[in-house]
LOFI-726781 format. One record per atom (N, C-alpha, C): atom name; residue in three letters; x, y, z; residue number from 1. Coordinates in pm, whole numbers, plus 50000, padded with zeros to 5 digits. Layout:
N
+----+-----+-------+-------+-------+-----+
: at :  aa :    px :    py :    pz :   i :
+----+-----+-------+-------+-------+-----+
: CA : ALA :     X :     Y :     Z : NUM :
...
+----+-----+-------+-------+-------+-----+
END
This chain:
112
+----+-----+-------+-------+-------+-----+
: at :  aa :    px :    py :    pz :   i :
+----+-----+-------+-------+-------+-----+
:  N : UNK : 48473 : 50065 : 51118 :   1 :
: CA : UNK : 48460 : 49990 : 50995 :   1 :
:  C : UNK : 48585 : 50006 : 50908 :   1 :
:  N : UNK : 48669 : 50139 : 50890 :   2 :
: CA : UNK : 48790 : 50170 : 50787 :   2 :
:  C : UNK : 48889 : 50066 : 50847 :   2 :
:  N : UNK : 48900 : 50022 : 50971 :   3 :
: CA : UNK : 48999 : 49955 : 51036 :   3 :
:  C : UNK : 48988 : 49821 : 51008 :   3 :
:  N : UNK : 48881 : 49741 : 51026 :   4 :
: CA : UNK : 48810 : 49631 : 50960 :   4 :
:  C : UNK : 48856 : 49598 : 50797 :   4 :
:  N : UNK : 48796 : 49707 : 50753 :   5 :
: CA : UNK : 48845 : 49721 : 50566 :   5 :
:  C : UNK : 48974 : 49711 : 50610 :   5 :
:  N : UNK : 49057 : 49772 : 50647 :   6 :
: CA : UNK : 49193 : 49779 : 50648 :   6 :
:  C : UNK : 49252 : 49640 : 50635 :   6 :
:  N : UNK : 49222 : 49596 : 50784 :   7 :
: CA : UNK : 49287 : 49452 : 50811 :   7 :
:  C : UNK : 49226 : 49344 : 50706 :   7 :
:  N : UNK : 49128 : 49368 : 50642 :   8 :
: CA : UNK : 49081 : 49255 : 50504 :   8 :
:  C : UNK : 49212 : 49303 : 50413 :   8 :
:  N : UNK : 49231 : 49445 : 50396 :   9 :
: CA : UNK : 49307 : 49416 : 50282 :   9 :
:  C : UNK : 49429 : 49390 : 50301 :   9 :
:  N : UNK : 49474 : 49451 : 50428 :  10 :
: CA : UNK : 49649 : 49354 : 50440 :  10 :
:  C : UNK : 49610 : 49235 : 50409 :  10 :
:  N : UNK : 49551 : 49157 : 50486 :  11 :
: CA : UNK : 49547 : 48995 : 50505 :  11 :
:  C : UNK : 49531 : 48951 : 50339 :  11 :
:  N : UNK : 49440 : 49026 : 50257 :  12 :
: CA : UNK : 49443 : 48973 : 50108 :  12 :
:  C : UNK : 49572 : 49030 : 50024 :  12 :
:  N : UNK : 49662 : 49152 : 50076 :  13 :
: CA : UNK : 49784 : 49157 : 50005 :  13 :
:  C : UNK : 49893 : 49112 : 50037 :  13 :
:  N : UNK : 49897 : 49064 : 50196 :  14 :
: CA : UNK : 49969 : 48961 : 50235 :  14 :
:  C : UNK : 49992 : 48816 : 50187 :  14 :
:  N : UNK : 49875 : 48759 : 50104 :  15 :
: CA : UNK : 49835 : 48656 : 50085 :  15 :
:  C : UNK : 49875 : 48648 : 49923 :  15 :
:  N : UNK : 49898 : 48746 : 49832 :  16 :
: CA : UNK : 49893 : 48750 : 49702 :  16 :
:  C : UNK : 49994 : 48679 : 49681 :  16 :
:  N : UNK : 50026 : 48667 : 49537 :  17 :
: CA : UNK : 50131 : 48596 : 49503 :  17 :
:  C : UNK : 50183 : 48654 : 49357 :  17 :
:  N : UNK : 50325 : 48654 : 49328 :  18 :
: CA : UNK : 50405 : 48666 : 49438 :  18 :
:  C : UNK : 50447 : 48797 : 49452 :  18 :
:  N : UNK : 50477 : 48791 : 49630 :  19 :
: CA : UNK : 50470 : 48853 : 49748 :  19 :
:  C : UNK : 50522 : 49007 : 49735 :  19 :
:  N : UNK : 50451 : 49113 : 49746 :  20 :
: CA : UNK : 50544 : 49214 : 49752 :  20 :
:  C : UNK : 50633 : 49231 : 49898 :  20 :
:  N : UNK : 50808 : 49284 : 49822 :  21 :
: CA : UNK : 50865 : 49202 : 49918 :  21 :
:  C : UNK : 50848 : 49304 : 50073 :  21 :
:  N : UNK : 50831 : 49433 : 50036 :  22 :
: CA : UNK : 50764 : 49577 : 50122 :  22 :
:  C : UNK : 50637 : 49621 : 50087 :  22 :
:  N : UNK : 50597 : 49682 : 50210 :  23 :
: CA : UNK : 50429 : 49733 : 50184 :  23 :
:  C : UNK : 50484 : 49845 : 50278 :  23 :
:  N : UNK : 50445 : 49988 : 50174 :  24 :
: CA : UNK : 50442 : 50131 : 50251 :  24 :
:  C : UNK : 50283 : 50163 : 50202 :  24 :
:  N : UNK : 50241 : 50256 : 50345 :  25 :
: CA : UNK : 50146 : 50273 : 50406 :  25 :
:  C : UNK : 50169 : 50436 : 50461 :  25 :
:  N : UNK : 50091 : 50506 : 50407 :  26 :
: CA : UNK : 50050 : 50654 : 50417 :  26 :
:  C : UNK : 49913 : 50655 : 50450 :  26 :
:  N : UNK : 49879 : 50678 : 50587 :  27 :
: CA : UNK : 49731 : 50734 : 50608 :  27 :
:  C : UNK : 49690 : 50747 : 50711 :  27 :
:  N : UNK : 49568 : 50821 : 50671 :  28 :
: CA : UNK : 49533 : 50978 : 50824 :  28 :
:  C : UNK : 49372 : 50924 : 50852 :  28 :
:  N : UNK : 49343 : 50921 : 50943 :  29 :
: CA : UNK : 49203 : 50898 : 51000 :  29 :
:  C : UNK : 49177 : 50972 : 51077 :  29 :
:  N : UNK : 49052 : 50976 : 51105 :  30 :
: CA : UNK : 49009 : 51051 : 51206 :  30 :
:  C : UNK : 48985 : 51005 : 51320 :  30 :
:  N : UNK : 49031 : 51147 : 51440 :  31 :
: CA : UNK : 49035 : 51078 : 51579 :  31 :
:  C : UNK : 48970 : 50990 : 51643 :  31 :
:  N : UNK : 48853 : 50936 : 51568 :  32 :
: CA : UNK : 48753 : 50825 : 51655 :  32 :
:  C : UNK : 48832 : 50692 : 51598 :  32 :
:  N : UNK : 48877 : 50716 : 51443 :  33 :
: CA : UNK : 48918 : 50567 : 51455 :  33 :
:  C : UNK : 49068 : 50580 : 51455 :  33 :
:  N : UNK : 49147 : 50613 : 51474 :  34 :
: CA : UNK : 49262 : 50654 : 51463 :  34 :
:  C : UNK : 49340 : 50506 : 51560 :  34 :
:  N : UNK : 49309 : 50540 : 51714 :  35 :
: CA : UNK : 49353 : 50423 : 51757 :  35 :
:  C : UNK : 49317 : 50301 : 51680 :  35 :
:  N : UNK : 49234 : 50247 : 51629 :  36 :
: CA : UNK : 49187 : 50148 : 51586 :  36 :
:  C : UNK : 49294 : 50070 : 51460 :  36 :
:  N : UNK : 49273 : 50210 : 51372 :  37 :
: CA : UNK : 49343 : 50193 : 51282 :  37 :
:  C : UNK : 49489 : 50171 : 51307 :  37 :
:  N : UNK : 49563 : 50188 : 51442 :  38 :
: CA : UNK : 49687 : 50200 : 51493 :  38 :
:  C : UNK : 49731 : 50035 : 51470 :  38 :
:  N : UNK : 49613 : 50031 : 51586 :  39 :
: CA : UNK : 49601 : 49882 : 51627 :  39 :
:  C : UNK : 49614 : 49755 : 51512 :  39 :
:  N : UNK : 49544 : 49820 : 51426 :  40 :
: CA : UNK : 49526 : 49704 : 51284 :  40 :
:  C : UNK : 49658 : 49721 : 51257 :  40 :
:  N : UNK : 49703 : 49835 : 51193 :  41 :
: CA : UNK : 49841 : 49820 : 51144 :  41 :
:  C : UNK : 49981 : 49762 : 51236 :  41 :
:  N : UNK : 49950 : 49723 : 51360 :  42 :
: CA : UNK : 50039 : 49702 : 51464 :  42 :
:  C : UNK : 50021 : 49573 : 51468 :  42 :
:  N : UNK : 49901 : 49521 : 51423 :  43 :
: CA : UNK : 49853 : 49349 : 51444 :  43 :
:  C : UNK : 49894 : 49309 : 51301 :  43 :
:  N : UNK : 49939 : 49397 : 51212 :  44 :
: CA : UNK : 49958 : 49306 : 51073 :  44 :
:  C : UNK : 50080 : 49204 : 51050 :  44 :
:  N : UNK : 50042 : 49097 : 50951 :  45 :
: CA : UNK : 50126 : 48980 : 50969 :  45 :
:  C : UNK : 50200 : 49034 : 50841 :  45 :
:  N : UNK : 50304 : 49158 : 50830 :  46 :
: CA : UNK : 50382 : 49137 : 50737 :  46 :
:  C : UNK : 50504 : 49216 : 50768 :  46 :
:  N : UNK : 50625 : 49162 : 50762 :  47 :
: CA : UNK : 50747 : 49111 : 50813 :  47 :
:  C : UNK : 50785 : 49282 : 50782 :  47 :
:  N : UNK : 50777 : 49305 : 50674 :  48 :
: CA : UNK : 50830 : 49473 : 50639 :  48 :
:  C : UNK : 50705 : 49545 : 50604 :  48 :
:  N : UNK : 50674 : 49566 : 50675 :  49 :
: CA : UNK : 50573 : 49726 : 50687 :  49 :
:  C : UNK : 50598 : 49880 : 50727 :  49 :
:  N : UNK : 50596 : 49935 : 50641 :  50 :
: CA : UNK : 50622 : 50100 : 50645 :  50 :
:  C : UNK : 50501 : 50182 : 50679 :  50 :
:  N : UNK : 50434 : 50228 : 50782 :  51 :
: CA : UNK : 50331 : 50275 : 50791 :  51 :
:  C : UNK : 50362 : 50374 : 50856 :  51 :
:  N : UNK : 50338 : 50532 : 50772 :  52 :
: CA : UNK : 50348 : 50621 : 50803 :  52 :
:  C : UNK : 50186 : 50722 : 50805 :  52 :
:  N : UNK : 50208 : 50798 : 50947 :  53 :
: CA : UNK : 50049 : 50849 : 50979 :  53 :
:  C : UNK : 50088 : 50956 : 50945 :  53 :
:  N : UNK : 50027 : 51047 : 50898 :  54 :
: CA : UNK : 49952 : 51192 : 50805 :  54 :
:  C : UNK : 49916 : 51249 : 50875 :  54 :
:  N : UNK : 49902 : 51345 : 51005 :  55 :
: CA : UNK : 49820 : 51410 : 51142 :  55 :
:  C : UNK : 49727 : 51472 : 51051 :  55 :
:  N : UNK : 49716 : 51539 : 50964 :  56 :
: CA : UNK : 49593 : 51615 : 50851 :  56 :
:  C : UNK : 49571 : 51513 : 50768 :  56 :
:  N : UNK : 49473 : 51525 : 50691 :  57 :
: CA : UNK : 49381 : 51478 : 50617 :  57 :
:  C : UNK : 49457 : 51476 : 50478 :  57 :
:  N : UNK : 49481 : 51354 : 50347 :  58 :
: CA : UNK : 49518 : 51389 : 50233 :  58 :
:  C : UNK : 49456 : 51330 : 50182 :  58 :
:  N : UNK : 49424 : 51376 : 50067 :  59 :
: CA : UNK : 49391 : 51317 : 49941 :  59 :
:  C : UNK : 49442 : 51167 : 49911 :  59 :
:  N : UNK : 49466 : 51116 : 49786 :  60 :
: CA : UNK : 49547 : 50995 : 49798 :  60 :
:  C : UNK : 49672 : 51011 : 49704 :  60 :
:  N : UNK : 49628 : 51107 : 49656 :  61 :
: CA : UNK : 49780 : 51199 : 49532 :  61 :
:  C : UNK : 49861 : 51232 : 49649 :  61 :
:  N : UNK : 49816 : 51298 : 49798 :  62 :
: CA : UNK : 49889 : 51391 : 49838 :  62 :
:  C : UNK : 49995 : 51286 : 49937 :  62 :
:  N : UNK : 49877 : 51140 : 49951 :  63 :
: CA : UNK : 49970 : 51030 : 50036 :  63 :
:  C : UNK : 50066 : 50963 : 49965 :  63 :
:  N : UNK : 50055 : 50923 : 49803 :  64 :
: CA : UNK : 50128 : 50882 : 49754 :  64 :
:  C : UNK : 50263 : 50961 : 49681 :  64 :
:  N : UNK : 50231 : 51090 : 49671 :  65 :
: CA : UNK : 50320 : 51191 : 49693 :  65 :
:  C : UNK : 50439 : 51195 : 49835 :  65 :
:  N : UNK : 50368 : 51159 : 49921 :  66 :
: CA : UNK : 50461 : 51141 : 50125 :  66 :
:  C : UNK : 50562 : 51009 : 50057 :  66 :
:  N : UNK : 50455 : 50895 : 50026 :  67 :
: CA : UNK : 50572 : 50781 : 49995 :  67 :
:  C : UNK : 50666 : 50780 : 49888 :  67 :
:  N : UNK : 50673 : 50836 : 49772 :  68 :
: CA : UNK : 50735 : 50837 : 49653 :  68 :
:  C : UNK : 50837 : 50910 : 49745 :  68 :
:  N : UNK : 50836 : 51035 : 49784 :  69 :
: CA : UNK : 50959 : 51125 : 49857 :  69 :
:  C : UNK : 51038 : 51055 : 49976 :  69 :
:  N : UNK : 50973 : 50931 : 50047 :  70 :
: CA : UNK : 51008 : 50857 : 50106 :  70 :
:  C : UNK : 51107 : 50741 : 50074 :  70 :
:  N : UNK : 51069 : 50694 : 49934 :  71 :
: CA : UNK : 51107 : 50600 : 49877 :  71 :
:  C : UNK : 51234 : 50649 : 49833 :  71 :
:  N : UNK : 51198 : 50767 : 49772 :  72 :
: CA : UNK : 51334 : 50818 : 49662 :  72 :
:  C : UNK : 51449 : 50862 : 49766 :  72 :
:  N : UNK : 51402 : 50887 : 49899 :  73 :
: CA : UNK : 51490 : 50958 : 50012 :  73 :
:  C : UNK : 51632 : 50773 : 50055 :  73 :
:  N : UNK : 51514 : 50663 : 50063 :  74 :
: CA : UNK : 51580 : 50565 : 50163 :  74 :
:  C : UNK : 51696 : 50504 : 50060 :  74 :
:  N : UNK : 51780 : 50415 : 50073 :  75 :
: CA : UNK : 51910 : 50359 : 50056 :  75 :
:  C : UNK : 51872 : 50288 : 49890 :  75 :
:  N : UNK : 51939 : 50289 : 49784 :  76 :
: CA : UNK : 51932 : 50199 : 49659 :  76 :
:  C : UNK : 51892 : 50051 : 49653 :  76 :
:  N : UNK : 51805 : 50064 : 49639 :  77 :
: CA : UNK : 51798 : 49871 : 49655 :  77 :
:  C : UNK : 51717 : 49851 : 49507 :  77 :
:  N : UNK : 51674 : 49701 : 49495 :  78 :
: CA : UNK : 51600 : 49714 : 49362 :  78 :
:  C : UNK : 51499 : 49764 : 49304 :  78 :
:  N : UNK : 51492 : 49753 : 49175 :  79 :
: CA : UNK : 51374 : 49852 : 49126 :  79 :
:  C : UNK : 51209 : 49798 : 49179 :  79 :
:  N : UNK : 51172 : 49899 : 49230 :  80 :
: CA : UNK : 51023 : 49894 : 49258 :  80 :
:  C : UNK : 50901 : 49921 : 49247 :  80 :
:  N : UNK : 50815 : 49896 : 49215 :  81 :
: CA : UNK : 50669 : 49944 : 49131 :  81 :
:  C : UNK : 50623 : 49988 : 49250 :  81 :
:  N : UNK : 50554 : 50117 : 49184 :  82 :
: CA : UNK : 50440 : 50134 : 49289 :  82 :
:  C : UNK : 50267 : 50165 : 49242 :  82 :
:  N : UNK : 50216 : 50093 : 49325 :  83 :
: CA : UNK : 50073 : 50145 : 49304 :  83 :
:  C : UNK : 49996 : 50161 : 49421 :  83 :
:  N : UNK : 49857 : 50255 : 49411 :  84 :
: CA : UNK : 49796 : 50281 : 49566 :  84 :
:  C : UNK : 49675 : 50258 : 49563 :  84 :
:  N : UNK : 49618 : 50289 : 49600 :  85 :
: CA : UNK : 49467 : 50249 : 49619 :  85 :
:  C : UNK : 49400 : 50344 : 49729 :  85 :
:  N : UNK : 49243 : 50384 : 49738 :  86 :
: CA : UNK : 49257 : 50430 : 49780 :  86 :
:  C : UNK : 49085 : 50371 : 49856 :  86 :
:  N : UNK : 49059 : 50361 : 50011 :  87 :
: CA : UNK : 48970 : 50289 : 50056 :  87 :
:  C : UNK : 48827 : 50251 : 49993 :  87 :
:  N : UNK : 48784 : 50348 : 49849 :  88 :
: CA : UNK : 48685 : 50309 : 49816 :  88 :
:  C : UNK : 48696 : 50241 : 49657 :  88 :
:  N : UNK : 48809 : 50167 : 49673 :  89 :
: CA : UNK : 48846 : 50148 : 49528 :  89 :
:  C : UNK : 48811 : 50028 : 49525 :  89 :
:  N : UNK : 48782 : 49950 : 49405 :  90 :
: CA : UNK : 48740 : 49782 : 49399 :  90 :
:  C : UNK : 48901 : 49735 : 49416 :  90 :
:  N : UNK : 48914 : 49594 : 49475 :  91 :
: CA : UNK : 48989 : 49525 : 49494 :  91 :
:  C : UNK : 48945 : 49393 : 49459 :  91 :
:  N : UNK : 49086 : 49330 : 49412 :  92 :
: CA : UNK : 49089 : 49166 : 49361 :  92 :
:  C : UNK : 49159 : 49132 : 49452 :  92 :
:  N : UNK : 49160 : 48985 : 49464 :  93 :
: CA : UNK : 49256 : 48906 : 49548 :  93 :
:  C : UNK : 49383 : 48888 : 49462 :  93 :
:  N : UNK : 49342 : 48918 : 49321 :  94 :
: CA : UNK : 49471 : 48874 : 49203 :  94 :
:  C : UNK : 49511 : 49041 : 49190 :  94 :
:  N : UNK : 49524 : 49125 : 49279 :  95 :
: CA : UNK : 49539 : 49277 : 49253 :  95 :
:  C : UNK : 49738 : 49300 : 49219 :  95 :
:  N : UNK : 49801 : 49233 : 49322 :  96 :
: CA : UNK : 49906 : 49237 : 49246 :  96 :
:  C : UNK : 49958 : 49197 : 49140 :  96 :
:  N : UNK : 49941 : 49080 : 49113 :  97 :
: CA : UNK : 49984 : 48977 : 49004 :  97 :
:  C : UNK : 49921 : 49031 : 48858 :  97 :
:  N : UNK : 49811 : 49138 : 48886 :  98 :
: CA : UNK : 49741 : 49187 : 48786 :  98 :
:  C : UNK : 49853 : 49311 : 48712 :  98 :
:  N : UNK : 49875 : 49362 : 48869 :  99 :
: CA : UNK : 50001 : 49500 : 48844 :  99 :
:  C : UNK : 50091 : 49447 : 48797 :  99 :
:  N : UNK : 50163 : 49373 : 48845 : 100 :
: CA : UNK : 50272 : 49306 : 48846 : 100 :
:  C : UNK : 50275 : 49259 : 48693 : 100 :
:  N : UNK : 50169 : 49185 : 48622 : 101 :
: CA : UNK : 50199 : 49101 : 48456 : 101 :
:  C : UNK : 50183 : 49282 : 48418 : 101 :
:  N : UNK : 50126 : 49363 : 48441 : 102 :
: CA : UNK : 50108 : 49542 : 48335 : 102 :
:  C : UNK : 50220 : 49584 : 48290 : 102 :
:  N : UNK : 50343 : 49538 : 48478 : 103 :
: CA : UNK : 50460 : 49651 : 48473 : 103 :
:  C : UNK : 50524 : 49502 : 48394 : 103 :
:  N : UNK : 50541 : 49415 : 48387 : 104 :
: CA : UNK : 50666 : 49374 : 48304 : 104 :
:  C : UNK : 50608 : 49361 : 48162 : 104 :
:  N : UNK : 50505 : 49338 : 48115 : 105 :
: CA : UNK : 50473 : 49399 : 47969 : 105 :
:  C : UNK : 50530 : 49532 : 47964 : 105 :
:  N : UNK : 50492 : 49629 : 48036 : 106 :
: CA : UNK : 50586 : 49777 : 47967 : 106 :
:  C : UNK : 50675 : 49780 : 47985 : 106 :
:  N : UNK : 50754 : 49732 : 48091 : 107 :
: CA : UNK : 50897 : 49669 : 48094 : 107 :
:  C : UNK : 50966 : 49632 : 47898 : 107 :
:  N : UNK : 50890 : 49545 : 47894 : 108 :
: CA : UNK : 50914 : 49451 : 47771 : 108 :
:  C : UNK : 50857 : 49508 : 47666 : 108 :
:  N : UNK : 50798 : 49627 : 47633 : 109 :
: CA : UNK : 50785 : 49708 : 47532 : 109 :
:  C : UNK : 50672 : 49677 : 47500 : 109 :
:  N : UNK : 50562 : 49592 : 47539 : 110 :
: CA : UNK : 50465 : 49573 : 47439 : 110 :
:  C : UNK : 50304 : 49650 : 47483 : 110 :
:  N : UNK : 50228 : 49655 : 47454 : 111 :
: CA : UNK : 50126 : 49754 : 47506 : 111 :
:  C : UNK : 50033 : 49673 : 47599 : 111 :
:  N : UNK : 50006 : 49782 : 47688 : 112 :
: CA : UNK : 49975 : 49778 : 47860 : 112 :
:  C : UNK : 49821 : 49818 : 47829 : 112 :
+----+-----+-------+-------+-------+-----+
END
């Protein structure tokens, strides 16, 4: 079923608008679904995907902690927001565009 959830939510953050231009991916499953979950992330339709597996179990502080050190490690490119989620969280189909109008209001000084 986490693999299922999974592939709904690429396909709905794939689909958002507009597009984040990278999607990094931190996460650990357990050995029954593990292949599964391989598989989803190997079938996803998005051009730059970073999906990095966790062999232990984390929190979602401790995954988004792996990518921030990841991020800050790879080459200068433009500035990038990040936000995570974590499998039992509500989701919109308007989930970026929601982030996305927050960060350029605080961008632009006015309250978020």
């Amino acid at each position: 079923q986490r693999a299922t959830q999974l592939s709904w939510t690429l396909d709905s953050v794939a689909a958002q608008q507009p597009r984040a231009p990278t999607l990094h991916i931190s996460w650990s499953a357990s050995a029954e679904a593990e292949a599964s979950v391989r598989r989803t992330l190997n079938d996803a339709a998005w051009p730059q995907l970073s999906a990095v597996h966790q062999s232990e179990r984390h929190s979602q502080f401790e995954h988004l902690h792996k990518l921030v050190r990841r991020a800050q490690s790879a080459p200068q490119g433009p500035p990038a927001w990040v936000y995570f989620s974590d499998d039992d969280d509500v989701w919109s189909e308007r989930r970026h565009a929601i982030f996305l109008s927050k960060c350029r209001s605080a961008e632009a000084g006015t309250s978020v």
